[in-house]
C-alpha positions in Angstrom: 5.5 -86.0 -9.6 6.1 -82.4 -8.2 9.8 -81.5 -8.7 11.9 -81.7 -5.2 13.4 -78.5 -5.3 9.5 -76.8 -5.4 9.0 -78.9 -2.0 12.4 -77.4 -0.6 12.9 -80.8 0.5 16.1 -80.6 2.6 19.1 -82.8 1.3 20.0 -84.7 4.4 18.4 -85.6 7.9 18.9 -83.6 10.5 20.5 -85.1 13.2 20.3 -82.1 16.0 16.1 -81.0 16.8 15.5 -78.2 14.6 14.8 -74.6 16.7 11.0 -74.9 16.5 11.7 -78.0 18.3 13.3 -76.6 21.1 10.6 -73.8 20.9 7.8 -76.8 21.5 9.9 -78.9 24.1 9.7 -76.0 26.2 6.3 -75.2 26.0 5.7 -78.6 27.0 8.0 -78.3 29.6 6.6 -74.9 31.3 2.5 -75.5 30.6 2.3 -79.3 31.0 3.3 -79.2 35.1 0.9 -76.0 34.7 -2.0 -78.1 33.7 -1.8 -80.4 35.9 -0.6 -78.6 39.2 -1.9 -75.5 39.4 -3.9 -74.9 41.7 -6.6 -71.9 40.7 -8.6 -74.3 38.7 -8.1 -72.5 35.6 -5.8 -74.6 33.6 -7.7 -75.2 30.4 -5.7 -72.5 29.3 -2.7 -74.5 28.9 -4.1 -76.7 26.5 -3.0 -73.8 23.4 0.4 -74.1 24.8 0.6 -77.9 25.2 -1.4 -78.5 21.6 1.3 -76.3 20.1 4.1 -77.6 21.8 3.3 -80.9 20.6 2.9 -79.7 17.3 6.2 -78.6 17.3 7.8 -80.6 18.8 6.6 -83.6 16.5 7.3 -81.2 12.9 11.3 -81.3 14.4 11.4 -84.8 15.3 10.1 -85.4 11.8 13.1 -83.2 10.3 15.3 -85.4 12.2 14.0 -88.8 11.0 12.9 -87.5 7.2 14.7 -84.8 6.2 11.9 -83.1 5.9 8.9 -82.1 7.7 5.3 -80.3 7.1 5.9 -77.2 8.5 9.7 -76.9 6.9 8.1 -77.9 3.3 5.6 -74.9 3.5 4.3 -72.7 6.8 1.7 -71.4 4.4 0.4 -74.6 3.8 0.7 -76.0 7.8 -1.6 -72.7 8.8 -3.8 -74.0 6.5 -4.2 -77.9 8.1 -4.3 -75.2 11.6 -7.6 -73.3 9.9 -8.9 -76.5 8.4 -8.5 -78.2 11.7 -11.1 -75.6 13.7 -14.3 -76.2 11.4 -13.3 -80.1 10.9 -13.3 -80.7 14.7 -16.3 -78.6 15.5 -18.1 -80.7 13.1 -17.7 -83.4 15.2 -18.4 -81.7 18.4 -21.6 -80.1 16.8 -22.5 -84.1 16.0 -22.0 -84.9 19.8 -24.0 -82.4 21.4 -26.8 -82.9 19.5 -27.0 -86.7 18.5 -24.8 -89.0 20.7 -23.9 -86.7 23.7 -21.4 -89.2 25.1 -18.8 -86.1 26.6 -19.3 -83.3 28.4 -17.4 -80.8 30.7 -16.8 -80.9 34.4 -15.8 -77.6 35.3 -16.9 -75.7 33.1 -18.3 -73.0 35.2 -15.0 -71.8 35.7 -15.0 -70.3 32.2 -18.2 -67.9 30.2 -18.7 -69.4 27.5 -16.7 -67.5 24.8 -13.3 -67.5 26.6 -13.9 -71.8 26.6 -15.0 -71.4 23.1 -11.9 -69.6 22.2 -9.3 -71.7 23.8 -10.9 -74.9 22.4 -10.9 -73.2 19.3 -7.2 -72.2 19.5 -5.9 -75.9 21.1 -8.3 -77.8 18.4 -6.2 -75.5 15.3 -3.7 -78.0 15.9 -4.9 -81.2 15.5 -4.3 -81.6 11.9 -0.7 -80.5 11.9 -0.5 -83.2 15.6 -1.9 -86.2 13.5 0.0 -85.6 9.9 2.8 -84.7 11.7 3.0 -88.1 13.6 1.9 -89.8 10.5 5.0 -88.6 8.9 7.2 -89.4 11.6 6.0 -92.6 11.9 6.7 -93.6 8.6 10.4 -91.4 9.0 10.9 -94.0 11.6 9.5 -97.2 10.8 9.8 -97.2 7.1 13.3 -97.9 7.1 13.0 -101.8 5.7 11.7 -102.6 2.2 8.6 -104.9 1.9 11.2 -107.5 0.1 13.6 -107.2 2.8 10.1 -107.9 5.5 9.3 -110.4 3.4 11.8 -112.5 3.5 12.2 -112.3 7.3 8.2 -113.5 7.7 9.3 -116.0 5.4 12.1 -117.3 7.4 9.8 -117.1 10.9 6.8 -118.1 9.9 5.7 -121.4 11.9 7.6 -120.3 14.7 7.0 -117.5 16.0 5.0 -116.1 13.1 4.6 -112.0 13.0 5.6 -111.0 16.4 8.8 -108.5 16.1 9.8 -105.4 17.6 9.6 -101.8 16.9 10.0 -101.5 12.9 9.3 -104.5 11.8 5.7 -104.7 13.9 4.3 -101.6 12.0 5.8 -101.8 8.9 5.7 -105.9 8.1 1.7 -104.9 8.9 1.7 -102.5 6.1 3.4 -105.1 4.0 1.1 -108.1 4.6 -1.8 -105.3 3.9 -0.3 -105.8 0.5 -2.6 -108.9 -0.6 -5.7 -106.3 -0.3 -5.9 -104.3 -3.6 -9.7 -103.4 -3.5 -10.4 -102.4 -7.2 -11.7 -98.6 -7.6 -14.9 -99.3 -9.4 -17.8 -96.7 -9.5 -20.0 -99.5 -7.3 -16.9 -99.4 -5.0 -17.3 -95.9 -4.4 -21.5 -96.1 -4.0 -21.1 -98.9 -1.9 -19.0 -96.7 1.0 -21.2 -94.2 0.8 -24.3 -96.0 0.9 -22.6 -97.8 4.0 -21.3 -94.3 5.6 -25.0 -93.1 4.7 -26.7 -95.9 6.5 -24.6 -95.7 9.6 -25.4 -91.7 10.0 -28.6 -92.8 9.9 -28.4 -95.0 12.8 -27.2 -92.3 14.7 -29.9 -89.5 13.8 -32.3 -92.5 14.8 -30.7 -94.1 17.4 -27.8 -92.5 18.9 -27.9 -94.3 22.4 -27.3 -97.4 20.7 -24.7 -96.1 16.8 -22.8 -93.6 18.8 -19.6 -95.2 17.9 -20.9 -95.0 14.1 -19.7 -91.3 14.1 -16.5 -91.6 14.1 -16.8 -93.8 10.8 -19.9 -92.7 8.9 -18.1 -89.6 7.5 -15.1 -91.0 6.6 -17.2 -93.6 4.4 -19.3 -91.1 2.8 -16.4 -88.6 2.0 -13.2 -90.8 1.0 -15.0 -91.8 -2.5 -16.6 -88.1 -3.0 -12.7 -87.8 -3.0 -12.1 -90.2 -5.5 -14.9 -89.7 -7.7 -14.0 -85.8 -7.7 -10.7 -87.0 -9.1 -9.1 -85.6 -5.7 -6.1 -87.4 -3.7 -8.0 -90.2 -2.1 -6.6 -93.0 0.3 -8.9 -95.6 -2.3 -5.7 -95.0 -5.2 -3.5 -96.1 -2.7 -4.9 -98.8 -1.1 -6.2 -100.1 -4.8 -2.0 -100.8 -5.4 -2.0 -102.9 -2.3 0.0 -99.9 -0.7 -1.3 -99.3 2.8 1.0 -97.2 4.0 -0.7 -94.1 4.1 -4.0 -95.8 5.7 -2.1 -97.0 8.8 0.2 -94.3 9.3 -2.7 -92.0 9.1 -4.6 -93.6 11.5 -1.9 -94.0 13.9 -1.1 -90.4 13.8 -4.9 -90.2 15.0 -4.0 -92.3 18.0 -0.9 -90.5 18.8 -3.1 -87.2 18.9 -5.3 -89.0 21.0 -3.5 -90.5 23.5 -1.9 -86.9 24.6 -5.4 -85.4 24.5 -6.6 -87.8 27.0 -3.4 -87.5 29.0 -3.6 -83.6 29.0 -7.2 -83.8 30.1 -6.6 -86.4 33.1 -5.7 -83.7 35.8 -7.3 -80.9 34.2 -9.7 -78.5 35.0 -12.1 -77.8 33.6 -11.8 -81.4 31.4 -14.5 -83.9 29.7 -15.8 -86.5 31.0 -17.0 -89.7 28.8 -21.2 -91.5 29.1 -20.5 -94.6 27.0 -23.1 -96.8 27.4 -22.0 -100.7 27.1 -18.5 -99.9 27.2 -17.6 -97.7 30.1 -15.0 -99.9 31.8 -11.2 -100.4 30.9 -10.4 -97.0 31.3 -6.9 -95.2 30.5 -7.0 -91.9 31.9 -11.0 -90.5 31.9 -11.1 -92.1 28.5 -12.5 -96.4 28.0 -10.2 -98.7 26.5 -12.3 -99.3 23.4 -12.5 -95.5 22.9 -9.0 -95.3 21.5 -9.5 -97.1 19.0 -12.0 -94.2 18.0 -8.8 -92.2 17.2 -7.6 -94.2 14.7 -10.7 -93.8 12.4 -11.1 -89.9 13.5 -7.4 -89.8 11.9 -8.7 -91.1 8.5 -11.9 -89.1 8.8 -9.8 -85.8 9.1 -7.9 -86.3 6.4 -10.3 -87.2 4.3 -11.9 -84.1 5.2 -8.6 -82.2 4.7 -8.5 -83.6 0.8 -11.7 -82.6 0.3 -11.6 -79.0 1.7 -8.2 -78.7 -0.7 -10.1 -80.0 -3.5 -12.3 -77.5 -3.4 -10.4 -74.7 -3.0 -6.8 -75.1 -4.5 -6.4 -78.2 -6.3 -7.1 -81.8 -7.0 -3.6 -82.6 -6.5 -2.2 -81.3 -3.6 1.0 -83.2 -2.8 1.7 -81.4 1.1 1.0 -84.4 3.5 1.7 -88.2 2.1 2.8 -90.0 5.3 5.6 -92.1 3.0 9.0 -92.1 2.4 10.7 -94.1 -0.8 13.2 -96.2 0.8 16.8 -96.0 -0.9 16.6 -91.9 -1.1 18.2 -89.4 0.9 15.3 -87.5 0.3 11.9 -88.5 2.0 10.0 -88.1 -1.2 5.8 -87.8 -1.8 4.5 -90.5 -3.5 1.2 -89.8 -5.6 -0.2 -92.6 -7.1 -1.7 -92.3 -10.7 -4.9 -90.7 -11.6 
């Protein structure tokens, strides 16, 4: 395990937002009304503002609940999740406009092409740092209770009124339950995702009017055990202990992301608009019901992506974003599980 000092892990929460913080609150607070209100029909450029705001503004909140945060661990590190972020998003835009086609831009004719190109490029930079950063802060704020300590209160309710809780307890007593699941990490394991992830890309070069949704899950399949087999940090070590922690932290960060990226784009203009055949009803903002649950996957797909681009090119065993915190510690800590 790297040594704490190395991560300049601070020694106590914070428990006053952090300047950056302040820096992102008022972004939000000077280019959200922006968006929405004004009245050129040019507000697409808000969305750097907004997308960096957030970003921000989630790193501080982090500091607060953790005592320590992505971009206070190392900036040269949360630049990088900002450049991996551009290529990793455009993949999947690149997969849209060819294959599935299921968004496109009302608007748009406000804008050439390049100065649309660049803003979405600049907005999109932070995506990585908006999902790990919520990841993290979600498990700054909900990891607070030990899986012994959940256990024992399941225990006590169970037959009554069985899982249902508040807050904490709904997130984390998940996580803890996950805990029966230890899939093995076998070599047929790893084909077996792949193969799955390989078939389902399939389906939507052959028939994306009918696997659309197969996008958003293919790549994670075929990636996360090129990860594992590469001897890279994989979510498969994790969720092999029974610990899946990382998994649904992850893939709620993706949701948080999400859900402001749909609320951004409501009053827009130029925004996206949504074709999904089948299930084009229930929707929150422009945006179906069922879609959200897209984000959570697009969360794990990222950071898969994001373990395998640092694989590559720095190391096997990065320890920058672990969405966990050892309970018992005044320090939020990185846990890397054994290779």
């Amino acid at each position: 395990m790297l040594a704490l000092d190395r991560l300049r892990y601070r020694d106590a929460r914070r428990t006053t937002l952090a300047l950056h913080g302040w820096i992102g609150l008022t972004l939000l607070a000077i280019f959200w009304p922006l968006n929405w209100l004004a009245g050129d029909g040019r507000t697409y450029w808000c969305y750097v503002p907004l997308w960096w705001g957030l970003a921000l503004t989630i790193d501080a909140l982090c500091l607060c609940s953790r005592g320590t945060s992505l971009l206070t661990r190392d900036w040269r590190k949360y630049l990088g999740l900002a450049g991996i972020s551009i290529p990793a998003w455009w993949m999947f835009e690149a997969l849209n406009n060819v294959l599935a086609q299921n968004w496109y831009f009302v608007g748009g004719h406000l804008f050439t092409d390049m100065p649309l190109g660049i803003l979405g490029t600049l907005a999109l930079s932070a995506l990585m740092p908006v999902m790990f950063g919520s990841a993290e802060w979600i498990a700054g704020r909900w990891a607070n209770k030990s899986c012994g300590e959940r256990s024992r209160t399941i225990a006590a309710t169970h037959g009554k009124v069985g899982l249902r809780r508040l807050g904490s307890d709904r997130v984390g007593g998940l996580c803890c339950e996950l805990q029966r699941f230890q899939p093995p990490v076998l070599r047929r394991t790893r084909l077996l995702m792949f193969a799955i992830g390989a078939i389902l890309l399939t389906f939507v070069i052959l028939v994306p009017r009918y696997a659309y949704a197969f996008i958003w899950l293919a790549l994670f399949l075929m990636i996360e055990p090129i990860n594992d087999w590469r001897g890279y940090s994989s979510l498969l070590r994790w969720t092999a202990r029974g610990d899946w922690r990382p998994v649904v932290y992850i893939a709620l960060g993706g949701l948080v992301a999400g859900f402001f990226s749909e609320l951004w784009n409501w009053q827009s203009n130029p925004k996206w608009m949504y074709d999904v055949p089948w299930f084009n009803f229930g929707h929150i903002f422009e945006l179906p019901l069922l879609g959200y649950f897209v984000f959570l996957s697009v969360g794990l797909e990222l950071h898969a992506v994001y373990r395998l681009v640092m694989g590559l090119v720095a190391s096997k065993d990065v320890k920058y974003v672990y969405p966990t915190c050892d309970e018992g510690v005044k320090y939020a800590t990185i846990i890397q599980p054994s290779q």
